[in-house]
C-alpha positions as CSV (number, residue, x, y, z in Angstrom):
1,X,0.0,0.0,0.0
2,X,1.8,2.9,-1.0
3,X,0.6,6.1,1.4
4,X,-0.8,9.0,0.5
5,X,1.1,12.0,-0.3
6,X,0.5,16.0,1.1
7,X,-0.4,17.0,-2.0
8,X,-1.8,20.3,-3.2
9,X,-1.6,24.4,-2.6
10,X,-1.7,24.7,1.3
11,X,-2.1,27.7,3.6
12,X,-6.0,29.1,1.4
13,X,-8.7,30.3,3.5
14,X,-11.3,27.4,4.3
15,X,-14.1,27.7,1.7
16,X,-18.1,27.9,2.2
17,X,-20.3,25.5,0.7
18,X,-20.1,24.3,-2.7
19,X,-23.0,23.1,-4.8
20,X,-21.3,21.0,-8.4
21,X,-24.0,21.8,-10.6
22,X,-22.9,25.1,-10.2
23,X,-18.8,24.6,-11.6
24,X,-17.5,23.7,-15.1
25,X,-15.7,19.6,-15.1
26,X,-14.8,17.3,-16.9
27,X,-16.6,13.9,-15.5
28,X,-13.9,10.6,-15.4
29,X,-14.3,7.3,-14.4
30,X,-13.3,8.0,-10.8
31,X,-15.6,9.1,-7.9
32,X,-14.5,11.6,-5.3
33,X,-13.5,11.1,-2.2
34,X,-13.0,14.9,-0.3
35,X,-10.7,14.3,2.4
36,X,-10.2,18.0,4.4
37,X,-11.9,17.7,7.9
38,X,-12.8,14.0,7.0
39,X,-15.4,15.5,5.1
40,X,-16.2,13.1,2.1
41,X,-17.6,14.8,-1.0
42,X,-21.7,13.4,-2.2
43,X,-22.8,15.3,-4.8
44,X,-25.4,12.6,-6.7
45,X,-22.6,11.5,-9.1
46,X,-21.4,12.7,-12.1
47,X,-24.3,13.2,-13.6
48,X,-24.6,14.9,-17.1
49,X,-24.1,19.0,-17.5
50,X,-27.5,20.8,-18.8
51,X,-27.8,21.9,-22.3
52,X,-25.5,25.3,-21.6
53,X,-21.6,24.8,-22.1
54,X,-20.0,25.1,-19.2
55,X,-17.2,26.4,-20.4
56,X,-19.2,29.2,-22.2
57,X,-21.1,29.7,-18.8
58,X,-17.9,30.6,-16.6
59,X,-16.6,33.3,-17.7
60,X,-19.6,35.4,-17.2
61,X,-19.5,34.9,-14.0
62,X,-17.0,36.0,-11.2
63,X,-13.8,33.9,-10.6
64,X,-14.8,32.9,-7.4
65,X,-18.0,31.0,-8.5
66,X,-16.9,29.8,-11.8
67,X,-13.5,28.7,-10.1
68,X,-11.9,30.8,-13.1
69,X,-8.3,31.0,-12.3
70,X,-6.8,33.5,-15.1
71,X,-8.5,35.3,-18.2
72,X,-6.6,36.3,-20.8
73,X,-7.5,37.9,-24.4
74,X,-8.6,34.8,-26.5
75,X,-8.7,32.2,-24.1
76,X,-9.1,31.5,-19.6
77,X,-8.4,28.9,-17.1
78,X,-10.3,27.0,-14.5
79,X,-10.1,24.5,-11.7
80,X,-11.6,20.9,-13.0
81,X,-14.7,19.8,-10.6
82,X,-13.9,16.7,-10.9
83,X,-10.1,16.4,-10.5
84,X,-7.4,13.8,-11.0
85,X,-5.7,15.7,-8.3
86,X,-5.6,19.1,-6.0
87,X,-4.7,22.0,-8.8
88,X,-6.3,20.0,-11.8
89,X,-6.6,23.2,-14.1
90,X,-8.6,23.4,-18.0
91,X,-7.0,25.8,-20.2
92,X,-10.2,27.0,-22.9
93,X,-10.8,29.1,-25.1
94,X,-13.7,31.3,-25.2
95,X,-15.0,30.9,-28.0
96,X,-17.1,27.3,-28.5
97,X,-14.9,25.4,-30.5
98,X,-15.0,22.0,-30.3
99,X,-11.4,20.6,-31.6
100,X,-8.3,21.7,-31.9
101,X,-7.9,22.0,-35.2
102,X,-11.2,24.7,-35.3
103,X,-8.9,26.9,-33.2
104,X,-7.5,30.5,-34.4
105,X,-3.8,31.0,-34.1
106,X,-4.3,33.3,-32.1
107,X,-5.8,30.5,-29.7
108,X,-3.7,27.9,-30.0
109,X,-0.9,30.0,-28.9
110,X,-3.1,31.4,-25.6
111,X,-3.5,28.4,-24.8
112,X,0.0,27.2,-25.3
113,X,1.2,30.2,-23.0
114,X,-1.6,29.6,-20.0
115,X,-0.5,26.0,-19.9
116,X,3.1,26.8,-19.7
117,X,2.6,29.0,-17.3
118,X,-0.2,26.9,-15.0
119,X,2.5,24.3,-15.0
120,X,5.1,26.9,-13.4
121,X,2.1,28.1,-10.8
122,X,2.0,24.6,-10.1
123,X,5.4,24.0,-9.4
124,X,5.4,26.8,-7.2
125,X,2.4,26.6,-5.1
126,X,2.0,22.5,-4.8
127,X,5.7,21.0,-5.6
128,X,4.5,19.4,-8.5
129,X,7.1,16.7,-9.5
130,X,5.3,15.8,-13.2
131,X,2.3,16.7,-15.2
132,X,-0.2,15.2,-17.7
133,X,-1.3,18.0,-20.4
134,X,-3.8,16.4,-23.0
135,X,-6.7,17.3,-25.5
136,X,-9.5,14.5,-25.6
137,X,-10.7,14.9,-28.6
138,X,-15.4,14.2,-29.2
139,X,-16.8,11.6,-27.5
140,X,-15.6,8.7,-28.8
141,X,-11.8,10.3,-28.0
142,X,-12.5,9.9,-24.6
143,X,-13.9,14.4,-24.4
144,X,-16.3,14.5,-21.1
145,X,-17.4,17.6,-22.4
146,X,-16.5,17.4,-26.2
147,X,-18.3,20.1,-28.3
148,X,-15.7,23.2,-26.1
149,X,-12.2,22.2,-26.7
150,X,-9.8,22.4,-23.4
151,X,-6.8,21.2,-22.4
152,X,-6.2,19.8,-19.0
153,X,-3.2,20.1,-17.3
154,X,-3.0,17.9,-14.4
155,X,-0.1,18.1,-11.4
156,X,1.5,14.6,-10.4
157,X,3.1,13.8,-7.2
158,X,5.5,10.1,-6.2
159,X,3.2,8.0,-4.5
160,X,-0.3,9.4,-6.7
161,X,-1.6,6.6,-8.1
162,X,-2.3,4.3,-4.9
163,X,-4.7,1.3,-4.3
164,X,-7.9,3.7,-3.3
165,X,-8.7,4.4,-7.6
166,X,-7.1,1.3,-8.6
167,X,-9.4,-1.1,-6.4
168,X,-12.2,1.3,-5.2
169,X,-12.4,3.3,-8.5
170,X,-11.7,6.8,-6.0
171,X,-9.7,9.5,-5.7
172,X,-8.9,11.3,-2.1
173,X,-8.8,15.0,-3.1
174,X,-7.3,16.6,0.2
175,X,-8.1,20.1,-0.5
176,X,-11.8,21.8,-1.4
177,X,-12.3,23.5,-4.7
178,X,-12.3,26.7,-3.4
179,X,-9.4,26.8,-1.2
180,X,-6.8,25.5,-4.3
181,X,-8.7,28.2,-6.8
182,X,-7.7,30.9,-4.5
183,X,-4.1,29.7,-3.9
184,X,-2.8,29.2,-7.4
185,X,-4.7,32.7,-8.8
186,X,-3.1,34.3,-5.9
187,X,0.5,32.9,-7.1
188,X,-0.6,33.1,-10.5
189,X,1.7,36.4,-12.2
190,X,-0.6,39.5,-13.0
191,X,0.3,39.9,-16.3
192,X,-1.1,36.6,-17.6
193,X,-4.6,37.0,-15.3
194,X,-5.7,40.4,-17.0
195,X,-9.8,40.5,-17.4
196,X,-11.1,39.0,-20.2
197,X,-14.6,40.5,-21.3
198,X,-17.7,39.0,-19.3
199,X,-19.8,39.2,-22.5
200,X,-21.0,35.4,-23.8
201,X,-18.4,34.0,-26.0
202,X,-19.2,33.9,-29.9
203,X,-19.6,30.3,-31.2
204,X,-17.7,29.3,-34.6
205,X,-18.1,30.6,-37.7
């Protein structure tokens, strides 16, 4: 049994109440298991989002709610609600694309530049010591959410990948979604968090 370890941005203000059918995820085969205060995380499932994108839902709202980490011009970044591990981020664009290849230059190299950069945040606010960055691309490509294209970037630690999601099909998440959003935009640098208009995004031409 390999034990758990401290992983995840420490030292964020305990968070209020937290309702998921509010927050933008990407559903996975793995339940959660919400660890902080021994409190374990029901929220009926991962049941499927509504007909609004998610992704075209958050930002219009504040960061706080939406769990919006950075804006930037042509694309944003958010905590996952359903993450691998404390300080999974999705790097999106605004616009409701839904693969990669659909995306402007000008996009593709946002979102190039917020991942870099989310990995470096990362580094510095959870000791990450690896990542997995990957597009799933439609439905059959394994995309929870497949008609808005995002890119997750997901923090590893030694030790990760223990018996619990192996056997029990569950991740122990030790930190609550709100505490880790307001850790890594606090470390995140001000010139890649600069507003991004709250207007809805356009939707492909």
């Amino acid at each position: 049994m390999t034990p758990e370890q401290p992983t995840g941005p420490v030292d964020a203000a305990p968070s209020a109440g937290e309702q998921a059918a509010d927050f933008a995820g990407v559903p996975d085969a793995f339940q959660r298991l919400w660890t902080p205060h021994r409190a374990v995380y029901v929220a009926g499932g991962q049941s499927a989002h509504d007909d609004a994108c998610p992704f075209c839902r958050a930002p219009s709202q504040a960061d706080e709610e939406a769990l919006v980490v950075a804006r930037g011009e042509h694309a944003f970044v958010l905590l996952n609600l359903y993450p691998y591990n404390p300080g999974h981020l999705l790097v999106c664009p605004y616009r409701h694309v839904s693969t990669y290849d659909l995306a402007t230059p000008e996009e593709v190299a946002e979102v190039a530049s917020l991942t870099q950069t989310a990995m470096r945040v990362l580094r510095e606010v959870s000791h990450a010591q690896g990542f997995n960055l990957g597009m799933n691309q439609g439905a059959v490509g394994g995309a929870g959410i497949a008609a808005h294209l995002h890119q997750h970037v997901v923090p590893r630690y030694a030790g990760d990948s223990n018996f619990f999601p192996i056997i029990a099909g569950t991740k122990a998440v030790t930190q609550l979604l709100g505490d880790v959003r307001a850790a890594v935009a606090a470390a995140w640098p001000a010139d890649r968090s600069t507003s991004a208009p709250a207007a809805s995004p356009g939707t492909t031409a």
